[in-house]
N, CA, C and O atoms as a GROMACS GRO file, in nm:
protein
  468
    1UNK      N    1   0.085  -0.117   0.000
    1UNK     CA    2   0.000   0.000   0.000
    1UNK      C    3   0.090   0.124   0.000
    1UNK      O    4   0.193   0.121   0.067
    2UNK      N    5   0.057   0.234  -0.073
    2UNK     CA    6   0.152   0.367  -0.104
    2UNK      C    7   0.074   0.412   0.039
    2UNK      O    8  -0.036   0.382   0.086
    3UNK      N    9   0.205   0.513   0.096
    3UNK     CA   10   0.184   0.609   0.171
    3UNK      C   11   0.023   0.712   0.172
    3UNK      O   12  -0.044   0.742   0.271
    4UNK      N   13   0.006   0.735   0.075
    4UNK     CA   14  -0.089   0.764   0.039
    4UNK      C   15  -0.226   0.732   0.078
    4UNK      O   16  -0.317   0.775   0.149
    5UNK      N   17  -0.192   0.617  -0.015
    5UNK     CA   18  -0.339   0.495   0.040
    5UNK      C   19  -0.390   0.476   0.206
    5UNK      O   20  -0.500   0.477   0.263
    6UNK      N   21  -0.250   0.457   0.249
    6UNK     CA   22  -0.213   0.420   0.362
    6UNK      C   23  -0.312   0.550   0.463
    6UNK      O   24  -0.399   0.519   0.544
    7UNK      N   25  -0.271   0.687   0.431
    7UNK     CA   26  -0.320   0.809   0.439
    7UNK      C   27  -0.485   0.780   0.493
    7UNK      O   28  -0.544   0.757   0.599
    8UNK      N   29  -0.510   0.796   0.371
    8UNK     CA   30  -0.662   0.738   0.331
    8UNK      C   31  -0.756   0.687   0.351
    8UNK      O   32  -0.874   0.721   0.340
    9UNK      N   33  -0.706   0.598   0.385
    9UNK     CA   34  -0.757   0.450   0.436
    9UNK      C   35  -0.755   0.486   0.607
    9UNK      O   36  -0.842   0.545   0.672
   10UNK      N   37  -0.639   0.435   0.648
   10UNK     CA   38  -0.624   0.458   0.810
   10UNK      C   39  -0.655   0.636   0.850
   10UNK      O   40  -0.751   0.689   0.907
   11UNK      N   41  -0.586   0.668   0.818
   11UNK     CA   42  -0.570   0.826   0.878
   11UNK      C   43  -0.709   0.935   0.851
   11UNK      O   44  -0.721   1.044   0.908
   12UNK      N   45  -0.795   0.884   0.764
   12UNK     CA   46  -0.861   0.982   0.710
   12UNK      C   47  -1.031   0.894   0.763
   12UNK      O   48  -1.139   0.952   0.762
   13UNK      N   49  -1.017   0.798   0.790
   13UNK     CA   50  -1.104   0.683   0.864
   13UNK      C   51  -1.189   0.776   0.928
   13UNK      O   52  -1.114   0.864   0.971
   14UNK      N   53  -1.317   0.806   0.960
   14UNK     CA   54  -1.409   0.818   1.072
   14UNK      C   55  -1.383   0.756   1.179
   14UNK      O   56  -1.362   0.635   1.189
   15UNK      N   57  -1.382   0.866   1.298
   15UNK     CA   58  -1.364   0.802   1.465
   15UNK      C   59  -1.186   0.771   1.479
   15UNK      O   60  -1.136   0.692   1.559
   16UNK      N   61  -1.131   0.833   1.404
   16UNK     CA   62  -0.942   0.821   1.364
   16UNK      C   63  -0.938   0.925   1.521
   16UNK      O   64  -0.970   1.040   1.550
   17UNK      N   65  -0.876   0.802   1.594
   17UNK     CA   66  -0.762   0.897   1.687
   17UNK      C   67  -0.719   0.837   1.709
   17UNK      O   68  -0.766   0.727   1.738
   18UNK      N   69  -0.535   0.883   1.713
   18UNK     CA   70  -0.377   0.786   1.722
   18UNK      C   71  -0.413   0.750   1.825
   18UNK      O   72  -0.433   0.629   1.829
   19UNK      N   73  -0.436   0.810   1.929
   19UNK     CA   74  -0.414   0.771   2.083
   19UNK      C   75  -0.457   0.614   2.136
   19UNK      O   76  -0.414   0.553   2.235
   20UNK      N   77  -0.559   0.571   2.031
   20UNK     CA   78  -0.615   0.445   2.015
   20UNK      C   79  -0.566   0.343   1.931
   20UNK      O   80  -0.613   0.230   1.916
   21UNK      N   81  -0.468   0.394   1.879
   21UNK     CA   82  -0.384   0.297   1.801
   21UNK      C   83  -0.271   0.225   1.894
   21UNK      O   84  -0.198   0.293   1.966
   22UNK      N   85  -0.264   0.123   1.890
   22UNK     CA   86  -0.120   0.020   2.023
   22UNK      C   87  -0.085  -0.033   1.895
   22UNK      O   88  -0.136  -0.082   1.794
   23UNK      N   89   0.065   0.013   1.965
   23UNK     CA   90   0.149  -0.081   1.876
   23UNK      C   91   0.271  -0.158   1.993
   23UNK      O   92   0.320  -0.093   2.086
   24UNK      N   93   0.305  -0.302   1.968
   24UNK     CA   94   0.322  -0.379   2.043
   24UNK      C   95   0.510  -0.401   1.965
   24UNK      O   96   0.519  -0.453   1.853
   25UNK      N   97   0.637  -0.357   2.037
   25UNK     CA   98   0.760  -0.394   2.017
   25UNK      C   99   0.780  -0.480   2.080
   25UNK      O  100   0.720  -0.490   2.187
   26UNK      N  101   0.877  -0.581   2.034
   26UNK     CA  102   1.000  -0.669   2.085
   26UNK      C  103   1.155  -0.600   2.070
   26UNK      O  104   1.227  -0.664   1.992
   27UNK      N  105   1.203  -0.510   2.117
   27UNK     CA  106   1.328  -0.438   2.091
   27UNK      C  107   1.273  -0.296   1.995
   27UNK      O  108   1.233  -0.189   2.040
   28UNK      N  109   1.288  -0.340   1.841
   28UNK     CA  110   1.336  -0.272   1.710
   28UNK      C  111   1.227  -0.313   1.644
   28UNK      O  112   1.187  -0.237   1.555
   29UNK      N  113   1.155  -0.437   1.666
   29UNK     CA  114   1.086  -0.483   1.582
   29UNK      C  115   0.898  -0.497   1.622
   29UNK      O  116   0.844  -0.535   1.725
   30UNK      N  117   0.844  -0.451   1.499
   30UNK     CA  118   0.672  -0.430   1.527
   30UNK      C  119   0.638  -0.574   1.534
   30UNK      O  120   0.654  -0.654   1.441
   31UNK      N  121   0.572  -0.614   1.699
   31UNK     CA  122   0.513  -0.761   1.714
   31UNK      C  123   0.351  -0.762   1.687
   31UNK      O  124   0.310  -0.862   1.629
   32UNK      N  125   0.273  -0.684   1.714
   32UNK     CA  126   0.190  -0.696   1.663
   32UNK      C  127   0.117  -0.519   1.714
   32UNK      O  128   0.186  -0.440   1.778
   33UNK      N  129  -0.055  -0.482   1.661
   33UNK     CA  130  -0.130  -0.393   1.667
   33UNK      C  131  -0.234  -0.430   1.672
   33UNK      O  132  -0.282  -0.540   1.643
   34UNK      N  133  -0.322  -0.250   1.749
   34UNK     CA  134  -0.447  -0.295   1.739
   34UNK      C  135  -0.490  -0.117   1.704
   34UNK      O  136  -0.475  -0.018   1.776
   35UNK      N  137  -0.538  -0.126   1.590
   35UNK     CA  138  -0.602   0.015   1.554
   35UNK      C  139  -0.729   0.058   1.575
   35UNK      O  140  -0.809   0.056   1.481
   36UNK      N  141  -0.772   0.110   1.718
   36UNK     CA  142  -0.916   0.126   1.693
   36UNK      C  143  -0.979   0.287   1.676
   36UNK      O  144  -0.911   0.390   1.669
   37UNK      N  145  -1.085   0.281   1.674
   37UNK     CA  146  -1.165   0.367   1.633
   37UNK      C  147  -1.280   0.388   1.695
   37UNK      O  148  -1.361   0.298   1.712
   38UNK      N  149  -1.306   0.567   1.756
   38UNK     CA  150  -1.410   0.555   1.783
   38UNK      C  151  -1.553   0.567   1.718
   38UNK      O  152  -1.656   0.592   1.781
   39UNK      N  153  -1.544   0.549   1.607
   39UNK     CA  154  -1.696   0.527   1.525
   39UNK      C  155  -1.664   0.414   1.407
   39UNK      O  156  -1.552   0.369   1.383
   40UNK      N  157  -1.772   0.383   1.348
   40UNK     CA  158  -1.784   0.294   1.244
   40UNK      C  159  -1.867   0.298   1.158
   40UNK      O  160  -1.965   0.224   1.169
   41UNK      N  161  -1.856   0.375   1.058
   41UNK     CA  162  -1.925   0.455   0.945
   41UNK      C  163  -2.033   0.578   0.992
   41UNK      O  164  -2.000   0.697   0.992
   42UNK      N  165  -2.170   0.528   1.032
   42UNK     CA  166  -2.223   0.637   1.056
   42UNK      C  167  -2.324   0.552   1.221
   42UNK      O  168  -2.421   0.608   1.273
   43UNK      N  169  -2.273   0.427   1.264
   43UNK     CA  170  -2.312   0.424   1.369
   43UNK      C  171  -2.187   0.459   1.520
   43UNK      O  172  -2.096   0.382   1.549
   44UNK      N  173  -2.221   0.610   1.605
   44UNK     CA  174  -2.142   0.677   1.681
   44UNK      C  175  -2.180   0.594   1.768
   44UNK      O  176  -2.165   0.664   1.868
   45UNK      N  177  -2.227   0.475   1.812
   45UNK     CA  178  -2.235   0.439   1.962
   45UNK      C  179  -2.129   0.310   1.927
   45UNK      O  180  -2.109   0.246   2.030
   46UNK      N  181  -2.074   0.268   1.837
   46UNK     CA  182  -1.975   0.143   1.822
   46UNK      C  183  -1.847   0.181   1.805
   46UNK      O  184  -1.794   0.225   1.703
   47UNK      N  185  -1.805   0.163   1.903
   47UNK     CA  186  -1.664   0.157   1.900
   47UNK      C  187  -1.594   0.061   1.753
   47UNK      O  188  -1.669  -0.003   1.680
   48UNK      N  189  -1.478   0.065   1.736
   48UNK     CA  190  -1.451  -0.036   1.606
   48UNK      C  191  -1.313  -0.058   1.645
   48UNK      O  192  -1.254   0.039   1.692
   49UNK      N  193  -1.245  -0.175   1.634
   49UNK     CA  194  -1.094  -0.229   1.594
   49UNK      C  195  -1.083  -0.244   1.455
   49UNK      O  196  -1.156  -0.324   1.397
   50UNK      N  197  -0.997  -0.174   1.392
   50UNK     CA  198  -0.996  -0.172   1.219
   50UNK      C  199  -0.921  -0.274   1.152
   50UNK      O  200  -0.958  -0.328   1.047
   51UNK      N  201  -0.736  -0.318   1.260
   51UNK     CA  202  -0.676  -0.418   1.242
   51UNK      C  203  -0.609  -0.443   1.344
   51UNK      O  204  -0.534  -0.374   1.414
   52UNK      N  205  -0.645  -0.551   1.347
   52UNK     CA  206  -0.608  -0.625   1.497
   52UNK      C  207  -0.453  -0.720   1.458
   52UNK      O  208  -0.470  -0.751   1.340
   53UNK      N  209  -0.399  -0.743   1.476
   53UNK     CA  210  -0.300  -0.841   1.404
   53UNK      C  211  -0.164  -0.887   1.468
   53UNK      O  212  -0.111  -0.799   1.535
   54UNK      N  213  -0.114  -0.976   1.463
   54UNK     CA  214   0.006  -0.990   1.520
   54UNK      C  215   0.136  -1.110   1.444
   54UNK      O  216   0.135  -1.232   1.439
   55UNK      N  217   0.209  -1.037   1.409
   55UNK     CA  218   0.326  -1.103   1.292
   55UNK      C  219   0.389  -1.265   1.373
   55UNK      O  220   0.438  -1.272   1.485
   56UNK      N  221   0.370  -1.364   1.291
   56UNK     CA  222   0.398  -1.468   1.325
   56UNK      C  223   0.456  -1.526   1.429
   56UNK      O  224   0.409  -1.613   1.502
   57UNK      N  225   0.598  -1.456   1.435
   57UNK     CA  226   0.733  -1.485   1.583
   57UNK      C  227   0.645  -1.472   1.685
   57UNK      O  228   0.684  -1.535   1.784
   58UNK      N  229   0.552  -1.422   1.700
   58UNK     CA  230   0.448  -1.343   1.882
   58UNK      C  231   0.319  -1.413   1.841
   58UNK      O  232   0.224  -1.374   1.909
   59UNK      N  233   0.290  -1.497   1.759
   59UNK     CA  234   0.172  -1.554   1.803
   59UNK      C  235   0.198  -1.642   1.930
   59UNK      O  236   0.302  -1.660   1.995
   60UNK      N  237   0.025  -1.711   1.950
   60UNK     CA  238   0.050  -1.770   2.048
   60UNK      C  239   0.141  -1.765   2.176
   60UNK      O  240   0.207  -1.855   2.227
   61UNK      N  241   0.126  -1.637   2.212
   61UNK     CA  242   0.201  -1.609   2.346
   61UNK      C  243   0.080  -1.509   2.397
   61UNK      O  244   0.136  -1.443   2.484
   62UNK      N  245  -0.057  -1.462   2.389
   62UNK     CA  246  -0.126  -1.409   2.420
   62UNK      C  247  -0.102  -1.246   2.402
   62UNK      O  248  -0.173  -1.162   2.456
   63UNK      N  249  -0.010  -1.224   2.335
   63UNK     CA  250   0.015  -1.075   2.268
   63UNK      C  251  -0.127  -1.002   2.213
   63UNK      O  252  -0.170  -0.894   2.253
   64UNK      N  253  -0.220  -1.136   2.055
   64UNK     CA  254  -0.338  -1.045   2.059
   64UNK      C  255  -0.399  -1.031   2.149
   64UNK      O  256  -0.438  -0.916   2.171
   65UNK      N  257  -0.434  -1.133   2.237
   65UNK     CA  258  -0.571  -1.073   2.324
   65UNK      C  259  -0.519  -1.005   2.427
   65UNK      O  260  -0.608  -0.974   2.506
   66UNK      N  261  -0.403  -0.965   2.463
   66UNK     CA  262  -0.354  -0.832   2.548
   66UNK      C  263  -0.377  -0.672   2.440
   66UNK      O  264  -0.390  -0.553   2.470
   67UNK      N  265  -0.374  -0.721   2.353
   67UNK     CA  266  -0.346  -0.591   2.276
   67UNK      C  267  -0.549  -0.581   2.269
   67UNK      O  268  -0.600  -0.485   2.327
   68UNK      N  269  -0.640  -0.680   2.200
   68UNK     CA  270  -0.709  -0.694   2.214
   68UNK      C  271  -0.823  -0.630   2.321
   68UNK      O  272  -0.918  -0.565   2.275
   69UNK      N  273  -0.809  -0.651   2.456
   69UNK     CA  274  -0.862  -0.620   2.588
   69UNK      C  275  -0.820  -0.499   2.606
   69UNK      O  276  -0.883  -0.422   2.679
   70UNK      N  277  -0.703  -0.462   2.539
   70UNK     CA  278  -0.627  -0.312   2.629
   70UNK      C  279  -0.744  -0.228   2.493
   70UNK      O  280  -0.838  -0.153   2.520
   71UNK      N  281  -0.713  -0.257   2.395
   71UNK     CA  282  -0.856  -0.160   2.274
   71UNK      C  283  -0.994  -0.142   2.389
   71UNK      O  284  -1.048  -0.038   2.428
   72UNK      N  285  -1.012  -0.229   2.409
   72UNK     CA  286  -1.124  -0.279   2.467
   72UNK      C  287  -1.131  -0.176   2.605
   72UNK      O  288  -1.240  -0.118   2.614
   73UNK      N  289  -1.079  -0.158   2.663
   73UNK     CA  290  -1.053  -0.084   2.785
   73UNK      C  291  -1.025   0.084   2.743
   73UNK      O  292  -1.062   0.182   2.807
   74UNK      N  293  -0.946   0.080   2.611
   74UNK     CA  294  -0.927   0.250   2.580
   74UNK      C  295  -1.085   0.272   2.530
   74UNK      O  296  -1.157   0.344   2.599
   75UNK      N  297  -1.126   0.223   2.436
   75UNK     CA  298  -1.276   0.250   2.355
   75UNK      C  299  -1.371   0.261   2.504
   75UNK      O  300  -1.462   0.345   2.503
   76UNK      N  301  -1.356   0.202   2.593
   76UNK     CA  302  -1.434   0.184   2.680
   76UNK      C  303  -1.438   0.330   2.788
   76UNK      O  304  -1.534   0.386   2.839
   77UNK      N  305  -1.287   0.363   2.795
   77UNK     CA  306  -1.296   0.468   2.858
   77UNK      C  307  -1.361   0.595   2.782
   77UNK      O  308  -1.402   0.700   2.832
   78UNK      N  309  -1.358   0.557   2.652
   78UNK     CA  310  -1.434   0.692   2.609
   78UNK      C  311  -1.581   0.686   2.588
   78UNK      O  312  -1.637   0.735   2.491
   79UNK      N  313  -1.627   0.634   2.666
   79UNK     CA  314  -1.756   0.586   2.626
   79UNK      C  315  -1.810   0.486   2.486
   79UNK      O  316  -1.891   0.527   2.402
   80UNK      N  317  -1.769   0.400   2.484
   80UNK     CA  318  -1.809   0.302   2.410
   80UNK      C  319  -1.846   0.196   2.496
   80UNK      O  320  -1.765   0.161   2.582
   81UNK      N  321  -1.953   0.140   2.485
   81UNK     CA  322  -2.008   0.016   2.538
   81UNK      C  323  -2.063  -0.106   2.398
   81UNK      O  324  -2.136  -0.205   2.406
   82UNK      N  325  -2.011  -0.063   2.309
   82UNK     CA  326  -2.040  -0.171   2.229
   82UNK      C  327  -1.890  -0.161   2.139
   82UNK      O  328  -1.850  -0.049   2.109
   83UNK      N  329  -1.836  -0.243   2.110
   83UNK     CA  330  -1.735  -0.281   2.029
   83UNK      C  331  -1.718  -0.375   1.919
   83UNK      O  332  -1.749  -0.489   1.955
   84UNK      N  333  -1.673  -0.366   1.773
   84UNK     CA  334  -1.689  -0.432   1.661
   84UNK      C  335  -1.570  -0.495   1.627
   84UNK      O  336  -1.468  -0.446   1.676
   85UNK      N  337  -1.557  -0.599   1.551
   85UNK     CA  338  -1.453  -0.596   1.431
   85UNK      C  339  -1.476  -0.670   1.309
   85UNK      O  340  -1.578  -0.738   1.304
   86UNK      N  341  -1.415  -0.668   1.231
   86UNK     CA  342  -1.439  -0.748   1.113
   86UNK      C  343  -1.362  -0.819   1.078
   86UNK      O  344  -1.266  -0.763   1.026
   87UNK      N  345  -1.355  -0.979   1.083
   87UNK     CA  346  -1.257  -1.056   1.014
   87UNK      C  347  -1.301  -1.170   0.899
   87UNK      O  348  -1.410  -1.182   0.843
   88UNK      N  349  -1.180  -1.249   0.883
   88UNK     CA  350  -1.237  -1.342   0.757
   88UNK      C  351  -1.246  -1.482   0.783
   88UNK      O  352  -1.144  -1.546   0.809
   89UNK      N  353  -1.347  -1.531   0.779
   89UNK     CA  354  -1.425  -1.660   0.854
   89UNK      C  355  -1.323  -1.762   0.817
   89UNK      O  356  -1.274  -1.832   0.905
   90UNK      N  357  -1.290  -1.775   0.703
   90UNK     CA  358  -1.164  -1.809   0.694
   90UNK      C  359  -1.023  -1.822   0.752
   90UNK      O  360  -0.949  -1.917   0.726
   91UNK      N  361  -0.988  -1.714   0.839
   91UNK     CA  362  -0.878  -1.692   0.907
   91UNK      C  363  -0.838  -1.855   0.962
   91UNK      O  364  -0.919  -1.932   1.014
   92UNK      N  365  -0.712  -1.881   0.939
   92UNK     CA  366  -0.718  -2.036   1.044
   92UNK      C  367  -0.557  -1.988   1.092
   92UNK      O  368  -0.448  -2.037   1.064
   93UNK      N  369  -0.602  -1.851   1.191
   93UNK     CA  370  -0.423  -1.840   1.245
   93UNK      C  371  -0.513  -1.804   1.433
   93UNK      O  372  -0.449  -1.755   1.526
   94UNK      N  373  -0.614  -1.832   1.439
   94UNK     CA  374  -0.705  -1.887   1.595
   94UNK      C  375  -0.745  -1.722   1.581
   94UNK      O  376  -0.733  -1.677   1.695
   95UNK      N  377  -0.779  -1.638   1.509
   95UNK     CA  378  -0.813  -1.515   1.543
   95UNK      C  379  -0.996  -1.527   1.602
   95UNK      O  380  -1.040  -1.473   1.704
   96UNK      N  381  -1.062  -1.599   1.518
   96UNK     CA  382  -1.214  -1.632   1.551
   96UNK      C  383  -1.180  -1.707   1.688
   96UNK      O  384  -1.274  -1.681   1.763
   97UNK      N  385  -1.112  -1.766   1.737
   97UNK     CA  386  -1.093  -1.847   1.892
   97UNK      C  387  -1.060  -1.744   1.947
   97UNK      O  388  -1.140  -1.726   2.038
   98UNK      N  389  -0.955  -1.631   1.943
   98UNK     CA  390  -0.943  -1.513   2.063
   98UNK      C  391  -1.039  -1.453   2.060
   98UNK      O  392  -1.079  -1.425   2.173
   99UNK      N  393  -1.128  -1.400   1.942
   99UNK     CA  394  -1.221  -1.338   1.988
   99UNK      C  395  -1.366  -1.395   2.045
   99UNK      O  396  -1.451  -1.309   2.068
  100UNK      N  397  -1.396  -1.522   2.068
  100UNK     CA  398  -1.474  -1.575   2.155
  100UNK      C  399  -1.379  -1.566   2.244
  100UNK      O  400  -1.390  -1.460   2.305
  101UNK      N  401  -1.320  -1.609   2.268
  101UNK     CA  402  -1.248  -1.584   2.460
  101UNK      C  403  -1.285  -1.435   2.538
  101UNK      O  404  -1.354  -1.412   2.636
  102UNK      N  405  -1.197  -1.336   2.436
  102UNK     CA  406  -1.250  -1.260   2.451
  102UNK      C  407  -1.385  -1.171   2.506
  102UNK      O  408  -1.389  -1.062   2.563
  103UNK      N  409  -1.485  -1.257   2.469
  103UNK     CA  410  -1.644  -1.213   2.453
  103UNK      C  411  -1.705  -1.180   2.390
  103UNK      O  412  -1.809  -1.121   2.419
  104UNK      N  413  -1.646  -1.217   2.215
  104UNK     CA  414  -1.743  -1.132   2.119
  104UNK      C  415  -1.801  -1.245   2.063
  104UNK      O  416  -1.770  -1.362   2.085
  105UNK      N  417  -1.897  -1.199   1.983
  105UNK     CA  418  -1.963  -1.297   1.912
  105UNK      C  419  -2.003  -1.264   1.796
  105UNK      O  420  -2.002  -1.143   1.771
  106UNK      N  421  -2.042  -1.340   1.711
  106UNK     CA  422  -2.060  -1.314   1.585
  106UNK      C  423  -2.212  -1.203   1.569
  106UNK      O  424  -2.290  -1.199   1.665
  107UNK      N  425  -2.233  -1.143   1.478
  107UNK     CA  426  -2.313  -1.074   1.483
  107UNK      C  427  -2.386  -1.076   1.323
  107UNK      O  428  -2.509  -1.076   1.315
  108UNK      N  429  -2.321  -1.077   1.229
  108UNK     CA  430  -2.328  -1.093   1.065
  108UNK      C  431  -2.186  -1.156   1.028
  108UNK      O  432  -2.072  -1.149   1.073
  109UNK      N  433  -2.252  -1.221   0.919
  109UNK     CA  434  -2.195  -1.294   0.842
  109UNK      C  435  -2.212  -1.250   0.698
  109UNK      O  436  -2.322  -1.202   0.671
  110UNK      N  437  -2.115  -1.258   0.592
  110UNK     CA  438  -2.146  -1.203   0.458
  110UNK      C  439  -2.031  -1.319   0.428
  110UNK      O  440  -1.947  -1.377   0.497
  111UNK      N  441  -2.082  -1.324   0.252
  111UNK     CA  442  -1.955  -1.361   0.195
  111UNK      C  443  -1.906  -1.237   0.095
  111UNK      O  444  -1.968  -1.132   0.078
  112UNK      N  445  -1.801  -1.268   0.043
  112UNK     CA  446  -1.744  -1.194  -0.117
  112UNK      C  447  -1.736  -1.267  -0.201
  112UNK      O  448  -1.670  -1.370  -0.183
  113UNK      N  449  -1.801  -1.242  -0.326
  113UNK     CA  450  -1.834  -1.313  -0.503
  113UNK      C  451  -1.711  -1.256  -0.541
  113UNK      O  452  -1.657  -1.167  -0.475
  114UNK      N  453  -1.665  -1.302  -0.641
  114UNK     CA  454  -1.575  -1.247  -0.740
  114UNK      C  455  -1.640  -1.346  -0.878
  114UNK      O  456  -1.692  -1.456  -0.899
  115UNK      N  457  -1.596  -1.215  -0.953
  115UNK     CA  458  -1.605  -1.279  -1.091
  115UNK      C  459  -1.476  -1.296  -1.188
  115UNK      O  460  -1.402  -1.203  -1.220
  116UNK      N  461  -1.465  -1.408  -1.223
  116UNK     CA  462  -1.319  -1.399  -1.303
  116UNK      C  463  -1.352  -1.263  -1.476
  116UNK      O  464  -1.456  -1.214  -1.520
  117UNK      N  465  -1.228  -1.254  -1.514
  117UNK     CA  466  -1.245  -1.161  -1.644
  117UNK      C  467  -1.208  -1.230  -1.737
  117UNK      O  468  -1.209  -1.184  -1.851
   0.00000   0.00000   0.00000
């Protein structure tokens, strides 16, 4: 993604404040994040996590769901009592297992079509 995009996308987001962004080091190196947000398109009472994630070496050591709970606790202090995220049902790196531990639950389900050209 160009700087730009990057811009765009994250920075220019509805409910964008850094202060809610964690980012998680081992020394020098980014172990994992959690970017949240306090709105999510045009509903202001949902808090949102935009990307939750954590780079391979730090899985399974409970890094996401610390990073996870601590979102959970900043959104919370600003008044959010409901919290979102969006992932891909697909995922098979246990992200749908932290977030039941967690306490979330599914809420919608969609798929994505593609059409070949």
């Amino acid at each position: 993604m160009s700087p730009a995009g990057f811009r765009e996308i994250y920075l220019g987001a509805r409910g964008f404040d850094p202060s809610l962004w964690l980012l998680a080091f081992d020394g020098d190196e980014l172990a994992g994040c959690s970017l949240g947000y306090l709105e999510r398109g045009t509903d202001t009472d949902l808090g949102w996590i935009g990307t939750l994630g954590v780079r391979a070496p730090w899985r399974r050591r409970g890094l996401g769901e610390a990073l996870l709970r601590r979102s959970f606790a900043a959104l919370h202090a600003r008044g959010k009592r409901r919290i979102g995220l969006g992932v891909d049902a697909g995922n098979v790196t246990g992200a749908l297992r932290l977030y039941e531990r967690a306490g979330m639950r599914p809420v919608r389900r969609s798929d994505n079509w593609r059409r070949r050209a």
